[in-house]
C-alpha positions as CSV (number, residue, x, y, z in Angstrom):
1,X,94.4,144.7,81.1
2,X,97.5,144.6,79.2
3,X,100.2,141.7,80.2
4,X,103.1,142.9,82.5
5,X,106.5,141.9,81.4
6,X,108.9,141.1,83.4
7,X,111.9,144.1,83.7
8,X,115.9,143.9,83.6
9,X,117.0,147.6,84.0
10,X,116.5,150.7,85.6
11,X,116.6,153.5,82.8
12,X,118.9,156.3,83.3
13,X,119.8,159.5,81.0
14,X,123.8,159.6,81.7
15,X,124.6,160.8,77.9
16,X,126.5,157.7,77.0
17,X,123.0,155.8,75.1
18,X,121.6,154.5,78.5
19,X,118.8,152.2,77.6
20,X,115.0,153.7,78.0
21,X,113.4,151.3,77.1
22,X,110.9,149.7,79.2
23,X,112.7,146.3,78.6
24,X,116.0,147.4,80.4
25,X,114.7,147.8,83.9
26,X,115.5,146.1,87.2
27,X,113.0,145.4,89.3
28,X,113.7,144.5,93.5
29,X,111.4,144.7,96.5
30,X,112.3,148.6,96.6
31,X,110.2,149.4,93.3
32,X,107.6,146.6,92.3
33,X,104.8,147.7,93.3
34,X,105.8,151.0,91.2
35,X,106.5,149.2,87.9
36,X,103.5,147.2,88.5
37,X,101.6,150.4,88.4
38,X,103.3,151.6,85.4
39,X,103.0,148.7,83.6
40,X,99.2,148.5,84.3
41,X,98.3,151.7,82.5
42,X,95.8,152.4,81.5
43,X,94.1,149.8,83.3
44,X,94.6,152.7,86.5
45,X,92.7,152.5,89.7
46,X,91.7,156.4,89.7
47,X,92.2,159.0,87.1
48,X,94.8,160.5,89.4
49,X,97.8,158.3,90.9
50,X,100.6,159.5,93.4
51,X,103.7,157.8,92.9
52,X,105.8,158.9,96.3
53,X,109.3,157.9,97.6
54,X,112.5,159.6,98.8
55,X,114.9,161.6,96.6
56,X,117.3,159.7,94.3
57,X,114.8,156.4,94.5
58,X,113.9,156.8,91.4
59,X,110.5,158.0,91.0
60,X,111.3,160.6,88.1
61,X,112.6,157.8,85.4
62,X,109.5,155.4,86.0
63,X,107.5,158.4,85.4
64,X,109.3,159.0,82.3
65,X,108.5,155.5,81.1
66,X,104.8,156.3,81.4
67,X,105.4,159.5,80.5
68,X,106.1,157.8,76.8
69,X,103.8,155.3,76.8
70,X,101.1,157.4,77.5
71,X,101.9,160.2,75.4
72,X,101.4,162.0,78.4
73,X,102.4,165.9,78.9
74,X,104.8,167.6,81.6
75,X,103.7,170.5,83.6
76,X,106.4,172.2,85.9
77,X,105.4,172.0,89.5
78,X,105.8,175.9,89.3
79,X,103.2,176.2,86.4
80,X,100.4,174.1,87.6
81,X,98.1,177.2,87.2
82,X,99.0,178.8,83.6
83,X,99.3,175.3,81.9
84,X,96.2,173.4,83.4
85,X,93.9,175.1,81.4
86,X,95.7,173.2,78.1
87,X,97.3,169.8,77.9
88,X,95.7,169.0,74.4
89,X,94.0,166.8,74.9
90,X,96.6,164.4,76.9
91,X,97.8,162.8,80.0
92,X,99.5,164.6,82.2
93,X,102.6,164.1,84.2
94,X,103.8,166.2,87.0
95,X,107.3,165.7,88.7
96,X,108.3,166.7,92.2
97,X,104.9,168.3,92.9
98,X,105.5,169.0,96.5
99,X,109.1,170.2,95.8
100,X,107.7,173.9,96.1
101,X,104.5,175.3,97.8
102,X,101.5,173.7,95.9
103,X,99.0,175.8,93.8
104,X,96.2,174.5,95.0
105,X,93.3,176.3,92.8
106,X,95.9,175.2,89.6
107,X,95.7,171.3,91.0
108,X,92.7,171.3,91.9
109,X,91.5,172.8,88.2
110,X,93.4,170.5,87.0
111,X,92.1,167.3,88.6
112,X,88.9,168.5,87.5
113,X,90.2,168.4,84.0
114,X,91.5,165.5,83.8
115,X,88.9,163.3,85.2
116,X,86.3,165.4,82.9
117,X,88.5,164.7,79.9
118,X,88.7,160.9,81.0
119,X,92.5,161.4,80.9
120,X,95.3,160.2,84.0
121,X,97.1,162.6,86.1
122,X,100.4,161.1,87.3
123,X,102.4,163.0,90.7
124,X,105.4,161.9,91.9
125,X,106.7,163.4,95.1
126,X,108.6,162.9,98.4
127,X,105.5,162.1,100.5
128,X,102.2,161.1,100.2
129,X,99.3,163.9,99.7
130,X,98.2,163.7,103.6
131,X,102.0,165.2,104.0
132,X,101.3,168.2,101.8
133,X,99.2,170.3,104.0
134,X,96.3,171.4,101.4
135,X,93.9,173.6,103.0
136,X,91.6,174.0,99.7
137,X,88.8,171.1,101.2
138,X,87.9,170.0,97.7
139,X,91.4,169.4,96.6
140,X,92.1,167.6,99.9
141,X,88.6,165.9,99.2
142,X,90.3,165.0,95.5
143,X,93.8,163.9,96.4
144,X,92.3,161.5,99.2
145,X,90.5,159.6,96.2
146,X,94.1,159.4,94.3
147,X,95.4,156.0,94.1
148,X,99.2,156.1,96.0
149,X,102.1,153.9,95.2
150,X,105.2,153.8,97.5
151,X,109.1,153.1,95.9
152,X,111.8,152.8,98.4
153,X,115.5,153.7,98.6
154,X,117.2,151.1,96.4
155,X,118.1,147.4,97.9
156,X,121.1,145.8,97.3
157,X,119.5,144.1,94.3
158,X,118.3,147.4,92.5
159,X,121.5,149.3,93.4
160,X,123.9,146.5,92.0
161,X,121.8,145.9,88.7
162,X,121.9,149.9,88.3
163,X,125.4,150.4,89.0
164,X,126.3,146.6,86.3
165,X,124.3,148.9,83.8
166,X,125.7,152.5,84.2
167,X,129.4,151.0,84.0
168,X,128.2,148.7,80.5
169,X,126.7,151.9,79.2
170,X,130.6,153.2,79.4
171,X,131.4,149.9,77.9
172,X,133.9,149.6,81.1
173,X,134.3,146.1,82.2
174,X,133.9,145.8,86.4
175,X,134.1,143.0,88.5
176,X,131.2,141.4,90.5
177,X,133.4,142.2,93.6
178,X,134.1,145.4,92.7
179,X,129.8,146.6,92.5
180,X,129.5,144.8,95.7
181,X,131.9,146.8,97.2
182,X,129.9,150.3,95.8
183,X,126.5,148.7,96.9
184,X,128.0,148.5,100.8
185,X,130.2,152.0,100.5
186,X,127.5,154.7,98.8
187,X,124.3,156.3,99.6
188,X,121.4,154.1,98.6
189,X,120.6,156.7,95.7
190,X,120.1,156.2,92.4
191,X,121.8,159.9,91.6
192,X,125.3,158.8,93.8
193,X,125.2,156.1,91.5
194,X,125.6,157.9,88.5
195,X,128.0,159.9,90.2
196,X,130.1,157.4,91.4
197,X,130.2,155.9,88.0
198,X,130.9,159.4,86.4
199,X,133.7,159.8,88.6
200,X,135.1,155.8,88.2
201,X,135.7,156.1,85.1
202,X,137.1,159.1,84.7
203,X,139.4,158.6,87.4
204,X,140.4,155.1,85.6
205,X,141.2,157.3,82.3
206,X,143.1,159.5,84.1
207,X,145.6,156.6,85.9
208,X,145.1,154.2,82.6
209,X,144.0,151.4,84.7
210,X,141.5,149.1,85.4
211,X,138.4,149.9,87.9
212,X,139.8,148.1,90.8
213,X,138.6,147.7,94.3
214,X,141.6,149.7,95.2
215,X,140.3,152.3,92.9
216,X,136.9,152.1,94.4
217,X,137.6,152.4,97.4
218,X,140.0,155.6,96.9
219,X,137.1,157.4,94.5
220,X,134.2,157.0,97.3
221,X,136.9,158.1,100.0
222,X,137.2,161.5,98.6
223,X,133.2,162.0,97.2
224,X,132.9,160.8,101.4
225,X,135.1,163.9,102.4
226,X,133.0,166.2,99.9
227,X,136.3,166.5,97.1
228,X,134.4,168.2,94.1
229,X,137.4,166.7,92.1
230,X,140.3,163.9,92.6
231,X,143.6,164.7,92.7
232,X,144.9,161.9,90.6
C-alpha cells in the first residue's frame, strides 16, 4: 500500500498556473475520505469505485488527480457505448456519469472489461448508484459490488484554503478578514469560488484598489442579484 501524504491545496484549472499537483491540496472533514481513496490507488477495494457528491464539491478535480496518476483514460458520459470497446489497455475515468440517461449495455460492457483486464474504473457523480435507476439486473448486480466514496459541500476550512489559493494564483494579496468574509457570504461551491475570485480581481483592476471587505461585499452583492457584469 503506498504511504498517504498529507495534502495542502485543492487543485483548480483557473488559467493563471493553479497548482495540480497532488501536493497543493487542502484537505477538511468535507473531502477526506475522498483523498484518502485517491491516494490509496491502486491499493483499491473493487475494480470499480464511485466517487459521489453534490455539484461544485469538487469531485471532478480529485478525479483528475487520479486520472494522472493512473494514466487512466476519459470516456464522455455520452460515449460509454462506442469507446468501451477500446481504452488501450488503461484505467478508465468517467466524469458526471449520471449527468445524462445512462447507457447501461455500454457500462455494463464496460465493467466487464475492466475487471477482465484487471484495470480500475473510476465514476464520479451526484448520487450514489442506488439513485440511478438501472434496470439492466447485471449492471445493477455490478454497481452494488462498486466501492462508494462520499465528498460533501465544502466546510469553512476547505472553502477558505481554496479561496487563500485561487487569490495567490493571481498573486493578489487578501486579508484573513477579507476570505472569512467570502466563506460566510457565497455558495458553498467550489465553482462560485472561482467565480468570485474572477470577478474580485477584476473589479479591483478596474477601481485600482485593494480587495477590501468593502469591495467584497459590493462584488457578492451584485453576483447575489444575478448582475452578469459590475458596473464599476
Amino acid at each position: 500500500m503506498r504511504a498517504v501524504q498529507k495534502p495542502r491545496q485543492l487543485p483548480l484549472d483557473l488559467g493563471h498556473g493553479t497548482a495540480y499537483s497532488r501536493d497543493d491540496l487542502v484537505v477538511s472533514r468535507a473531502n477526506a475520505e475522498a483523498v484518502a481513496l485517491v491516494d490509496r490507488w491502486p491499493d483499491w477495494p473493487a475494480p470499480v469505485v464511485v466517487l459521489a457528491g453534490p455539484s461544485g464539491a469538487g469531485k471532478t478535480h480529485l478525479a483528475a488527480i487520479w486520472r494522472d496518476a493512473a494514466d487512466a483514460v476519459t470516456i464522455p458520459a455520452s460515449a460509454i457505448g462506442t469507446a468501451a470497446a477500446d481504452t488501450g489497455g488503461h484505467p478508465v475515468l468517467i466524469d458526471d456519469v449520471d449527468s445524462a440517461p445512462i447507457d447501461e449495455q455500454g457500462l455494463f460492457h464496460l465493467i466487464n472489461a475492466v475487471r477482465g483486464a484487471g484495470f480500475h474504473l473510476l465514476l464520479t457523480a451526484r448520487s450514489f448508484p442506488s439513485a440511478w435507476r438501472v434496470t439492466l439486473p447485471d449492471l445493477a448486480s455490478r454497481l452494488k459490488a462498486a466501492a462508494t466514496v462520499e465528498i460533501h459541500e465544502p466546510d469553512d476550512l476547505l472553502l477558505a484554503g481554496v479561496l487563500t489559493k485561487l487569490f495567490s494564483d493571481r498573486q493578489v494579496e487578501v486579508e484573513p478578514h477579507v476570505v472569512q468574509y467570502l466563506v460566510r457570504r457565497i455558495e458553498r461551491s467550489l465553482a462560485t469560488a472561482m467565480r468570485v475570485v474572477e470577478r474580485l480581481d477584476r473589479a479591483a483592476l478596474e477601481q485600482k484598489t485593494r480587495i477590501t471587505r468593502a469591495l467584497a461585499a459590493e462584488v457578492v452583492s451584485a453576483m447575489d442579484e444575478g448582475q452578469g457584469e459590475l458596473d464599476l
